[in-house]
Structure formats: structure tokens, C-alpha cells
N, C-alpha and C positions, 0 to 999 in steps of 0.2 A: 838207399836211405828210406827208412819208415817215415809215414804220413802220418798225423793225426789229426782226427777231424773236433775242431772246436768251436765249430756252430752251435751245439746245446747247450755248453758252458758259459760263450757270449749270450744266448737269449738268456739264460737263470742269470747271469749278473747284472744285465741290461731290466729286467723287471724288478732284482732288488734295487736296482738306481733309483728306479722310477718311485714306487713303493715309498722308499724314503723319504723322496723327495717332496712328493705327495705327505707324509705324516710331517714334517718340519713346516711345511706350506700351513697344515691347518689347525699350526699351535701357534700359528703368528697370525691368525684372522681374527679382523675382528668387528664390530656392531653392524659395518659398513657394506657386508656382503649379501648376496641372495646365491639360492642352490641352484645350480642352472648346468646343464647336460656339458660336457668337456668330448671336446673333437678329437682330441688325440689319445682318449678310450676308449675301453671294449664300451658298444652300448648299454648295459644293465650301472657302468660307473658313472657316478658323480660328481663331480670337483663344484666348491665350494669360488665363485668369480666376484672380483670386486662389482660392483653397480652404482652408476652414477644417479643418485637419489635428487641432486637439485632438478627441481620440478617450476613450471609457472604456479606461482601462490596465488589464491583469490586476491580479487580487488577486496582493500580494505573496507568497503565498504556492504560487503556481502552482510555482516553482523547484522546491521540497522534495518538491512533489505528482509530478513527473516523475520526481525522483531516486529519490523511493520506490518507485514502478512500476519501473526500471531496474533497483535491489536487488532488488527479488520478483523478476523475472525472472533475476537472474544465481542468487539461492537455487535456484530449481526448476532450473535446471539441474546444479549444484554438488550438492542432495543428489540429486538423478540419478545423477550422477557417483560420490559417496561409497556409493552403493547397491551401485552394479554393481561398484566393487574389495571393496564384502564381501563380494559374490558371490562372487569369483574368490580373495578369501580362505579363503574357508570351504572351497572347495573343494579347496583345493591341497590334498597333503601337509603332517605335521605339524613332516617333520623339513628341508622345501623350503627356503631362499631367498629369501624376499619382502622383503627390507629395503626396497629400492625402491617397492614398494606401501605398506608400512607408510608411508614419510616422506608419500609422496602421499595418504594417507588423511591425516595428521596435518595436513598442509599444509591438505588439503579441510575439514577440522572449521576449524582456527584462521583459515581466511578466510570459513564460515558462521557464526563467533560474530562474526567481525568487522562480518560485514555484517549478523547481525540488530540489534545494536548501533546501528549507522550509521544503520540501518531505524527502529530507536524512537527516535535523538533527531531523525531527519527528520518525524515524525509528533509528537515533544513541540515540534516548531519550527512546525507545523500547528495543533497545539491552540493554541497561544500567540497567535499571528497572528487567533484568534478575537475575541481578545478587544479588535483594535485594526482591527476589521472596519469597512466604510464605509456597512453597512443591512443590515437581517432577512437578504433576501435572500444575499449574501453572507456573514453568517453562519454560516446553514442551510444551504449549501452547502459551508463548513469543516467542520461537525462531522458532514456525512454522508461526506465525504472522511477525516475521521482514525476514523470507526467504519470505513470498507470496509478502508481499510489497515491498522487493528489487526484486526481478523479473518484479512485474509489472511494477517498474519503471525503469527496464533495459529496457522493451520490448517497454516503450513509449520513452526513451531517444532514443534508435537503427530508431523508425520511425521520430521521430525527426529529428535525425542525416540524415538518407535516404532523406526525403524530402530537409534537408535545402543542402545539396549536387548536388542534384536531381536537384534543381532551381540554385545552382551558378554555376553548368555545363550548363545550358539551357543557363543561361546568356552574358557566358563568348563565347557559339559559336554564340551566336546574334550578342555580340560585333565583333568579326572577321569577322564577314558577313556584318556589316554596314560598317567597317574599309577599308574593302576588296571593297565595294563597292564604299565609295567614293574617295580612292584609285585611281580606277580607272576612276572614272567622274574627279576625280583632273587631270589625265594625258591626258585624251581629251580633257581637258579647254585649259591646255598649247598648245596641240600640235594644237586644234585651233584658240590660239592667236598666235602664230605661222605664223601658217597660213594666216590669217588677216593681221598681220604687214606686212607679206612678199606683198602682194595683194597692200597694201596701198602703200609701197616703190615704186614698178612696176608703178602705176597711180599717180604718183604725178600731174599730168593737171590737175584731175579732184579736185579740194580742197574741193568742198561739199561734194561729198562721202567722202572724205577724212574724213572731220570734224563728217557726222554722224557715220561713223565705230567708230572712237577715242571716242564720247559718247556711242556706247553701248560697246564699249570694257571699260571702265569705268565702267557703270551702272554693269557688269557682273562682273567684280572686285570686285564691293560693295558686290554682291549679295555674291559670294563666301567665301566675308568674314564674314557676317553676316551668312554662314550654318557652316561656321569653329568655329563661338563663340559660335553657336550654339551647333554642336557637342562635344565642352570645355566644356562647363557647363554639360551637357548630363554624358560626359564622369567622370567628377567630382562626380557627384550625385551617379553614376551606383558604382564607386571607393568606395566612404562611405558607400552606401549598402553593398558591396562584405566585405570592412571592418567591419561590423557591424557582419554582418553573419561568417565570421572568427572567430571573436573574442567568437560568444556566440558558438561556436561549440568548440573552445577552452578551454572555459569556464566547458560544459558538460562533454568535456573529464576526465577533474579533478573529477567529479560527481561521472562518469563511474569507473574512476579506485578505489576508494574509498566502493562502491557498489559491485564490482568485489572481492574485498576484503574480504568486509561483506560479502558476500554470500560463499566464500572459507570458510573461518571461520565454517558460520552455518555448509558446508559440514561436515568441521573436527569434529566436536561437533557431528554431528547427528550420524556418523562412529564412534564414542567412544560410543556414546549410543547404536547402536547396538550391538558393542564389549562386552559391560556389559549387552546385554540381553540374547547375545550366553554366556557367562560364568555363569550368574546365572541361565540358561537352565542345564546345563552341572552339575555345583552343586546341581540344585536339583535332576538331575537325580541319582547322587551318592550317594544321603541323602536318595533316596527312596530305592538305592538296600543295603545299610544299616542297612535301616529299618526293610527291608527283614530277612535280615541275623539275625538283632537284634533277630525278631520275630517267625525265626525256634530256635535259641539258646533259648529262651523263653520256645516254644513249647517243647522241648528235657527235659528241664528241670524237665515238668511237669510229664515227662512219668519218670524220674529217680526218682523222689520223689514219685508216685506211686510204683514203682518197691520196694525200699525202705521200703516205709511204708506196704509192702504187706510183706517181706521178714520179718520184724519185729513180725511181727503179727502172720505169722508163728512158728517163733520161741519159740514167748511167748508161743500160744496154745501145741507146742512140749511139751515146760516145762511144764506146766502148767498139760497135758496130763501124763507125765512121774510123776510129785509131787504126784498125785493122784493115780494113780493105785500101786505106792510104800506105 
């Protein structure tokens, strides 16, 4: 009887299975997959494997954690910024032109009261989210995040505060020193028309000199009083700065004490958690010497149940010794 050999026939059938099988598989895949290396092909083939995509999601609170980094950083540049125009303030002249500066400083305080603002209820949205945390772990990692960023925004509100001080004390001895100055250019003026009238009284013959003194004692009248509307205005302007700057320093205070708060708080909280790591220190140390004791009472036991079963054994053999030679 003839043989036929049908080993090459089953591999060609056995790879179109496969084959197929493979093309039906990856017309029913679908968003949920990644390309990942298949065991039971040649190495150069790929097969298309399901993958399980649920992942640990951020703490919901990741959002506010970013936003609040982004404020600090737009603060430290901003009072950069507000530094260096009271720089260029202080230095100017008293009788200069800086309206321009001035709005830009105004500008620069009303958008760092904005953002420290912004700053603390991003950090009261931090502290919050504590409390609907998903384990220790996550916890502790919330209120070491709202202690870093209420510091860093005590220590930008504290330069804040330092600079806008810093400049309404600069200001306020500028004012005294122009005050003081013309102060005293005002009591020269008098005490030399004063002096003028007296001159003019004495020559009355002379009615020309007469007439040109009475014009520039005029003309310097004008003048005086055209540096005095001057000095009004000056003195007005400088008043709603100093009021602008009160206000947003007032403003911060509220910031600060609320932050000062927050941060007591974290203290209380992180002092209870050390409380609960010294006690369950403490408990496990007591579960170990316990265990101890469990484990000689253990040990003791074992040598009684020898001692026992040896003493048993004895005895039988006794008898057992005595049954027999009776």
C-alpha cells in the first residue's frame, strides 16, 4: 500500500488558518488597542493586542497647583517691574512729567493685588480638595503643596509690602523737602516786596522807576502764582498716588492675615501627624516585644510537649518491660 506524505499540505493550510484568522481579528479592532510584538509569530510580525488604558488620574487638584506656580511667577516679574519705575520715579525731577509712569505703576499694583487674590483662592481651592482626597498619600501631598505656595506668597507679598513702603517713605521726604523749599523762596519773595514797596514809597519823584518796579513786582506775582497752581496740581497727583498705594497695601493686609492663618492651620495638621507617627512608633514597638514574649511562650511549650511525650513513652516501655518478663 502506497504512502503519502502530507506534512507540506498541513503547514500551507495551517498558515492560510492562521493568516485569516489574523485579517478578521483586525477588522473587528478597535480605538482601544496598541501594536505590541505577538508571541506566536515569526519575529518581523505584528499583531495588533487589546491594552488596558485605565491609568491613576491626577489629583483633581493638579489644575490650581499649575495656575498657582504661573501667578508666582507672573508676581516676581510684575514687582520687578513696579521696583524699577520707583526707581526711575524717585529719580526724576520733582517738577518732571511722569504721568505716564505714574498710570503704569497704578496699573502694576491693581494687577499684583489682582493676582495675589487670584493666588489665595487658587490655594483655598488646594486646601479644599484635601479634604475629598483619595488616601494619606494624596493628602500629604495636598497640604505640603498649599504650605509651599502660601509661603511663597507671604515672602512675595512681605517684598511687596517692603518696596511699596520703601517708595511712600521716599516720597513723602521729597514732599517735605520741596514744601520746605518753597517755604522758604515764598518768605524771600515777601520780605522782598517788602522791601520794593518800601524803596518805591522813599522815591516817589522818580514815577518811571516807580512804574517799572509796580510791573515787575506784578510780572513776579503772576509768576508765583502760576509755581503755587503748579505745586496744587503736583501736590494733588502725588495725594492719589500715596492714596492708591495705601489702599492696595491695605488691601494685602487682608491677604496676609488670611495666609498667616492658612499656614497655622498646615502647622496644626502636620504636628498631629507627627503625634500619630510617634504613637504608632511606640505601638509597634510594643507589638514587637509581644511578639517576643508570644514566641519564647511558643518556644517553652514545645520543650513541655517533648518532655511529656518522652515521659509517656517511658512509661509505656516500663510497662510494657514489666507485662513481659511477668
Amino acid at each position: 500500500m502506497a504512502m503519502r506524505n502530507l506534512t507540506e499540505p498541513f503547514i500551507l493550510m495551517r498558515n492560510n488558518a492562521l493568516q485569516s484568522k489574523h485579517i478578521y481579528a483586525e477588522q473587528n479592532l478597535s480605538d482601544r488597542t496598541a501594536l505590541v510584538a505577538s508571541s506566536s509569530d515569526a519575529s518581523d510580525s505584528v499583531e495588533l493586542k487589546n491594552v488596558n488604558l485605565e491609568s491613576n488620574a491626577p489629583p483633581v487638584w493638579t489644575d490650581a497647583l499649575e495656575e498657582t506656580q504661573y501667578i508666582l511667577s507672573r508676581l516676581r516679574v510684575k514687582i520687578d517691574s513696579l521696583v524699577e519705575l520707583h526707581a526711575k520715579q524717585l529719580t526724576r525731577p520733582t517738577l518732571d512729567d511722569t504721568s505716564q509712569e505714574e498710570r503704569q505703576m497704578e496699573q502694576l499694583t491693581r494687577e499684583i493685588g489682582r493676582a495675589f487674590s487670584s493666588g489665595y483662592h487658587q490655594v483655598q481651592t488646594i486646601k479644599a480638595a484635601t479634604r475629598h482626597a483619595n488616601g494619606s498619600t494624596e493628602r500629604q501631598l495636598a497640604m505640603s503643596a498649599v504650605m509651599a505656595l502660601s509661603t511663597a506668597l507671604q515672602e512675595l507679598g512681605l517684598r511687596y509690602r517692603s518696596a511699596q513702603n520703601h517708595y511712600l517713605t521716599q516720597m513723602k521726604s521729597r514732599e517735605e523737602r520741596s514744601n520746605q523749599f518753597f517755604t522758604e523762596d515764598q518768605s524771600i519773595f515777601l520780605n522782598n516786596t517788602m522791601t520794593d514797596t518800601w524803596l518805591l514809597e522813599s522815591n516817589e519823584t522818580n514815577s518811571d522807576s516807580w512804574n517799572n518796579s509796580q510791573q515787575q513786582q506784578q510780572d513776579s506775582v503772576l509768576l508765583q502764582l502760576e509755581d503755587s497752581d503748579d505745586r496744587i496740581k503736583l501736590a494733588v497727583e502725588r495725594e492719589e498716588q500715596i492714596g492708591n498705594i495705601v489702599q492696595s497695601i491695605a488691601d494685602l493686609r487682608h491677604i496676609f492675615k488670611d495666609l498667616a492663618s492658612m499656614v497655622e492651620d498646615q502647622g496644626t495638621i502636620l504636628d498631629r501627624i507627627d503625634y500619630t507617627v510617634e504613637q504608632t512608633q511606640i505601638q509597634v514597638q510594643e507589638g514587637y516585644k509581644q511578639l517576643k514574649k508570644a514566641d519564647s511562650y511558643q518556644r517553652a511549650n514545645k520543650k513541655l510537649y517533648c518532655i511529656v511525650v518522652l515521659a509517656s513513652a517511658i512509661i509505656l516501655v516500663s510497662f510494657l518491660f514489666i507485662v513481659f518478663k511477668t
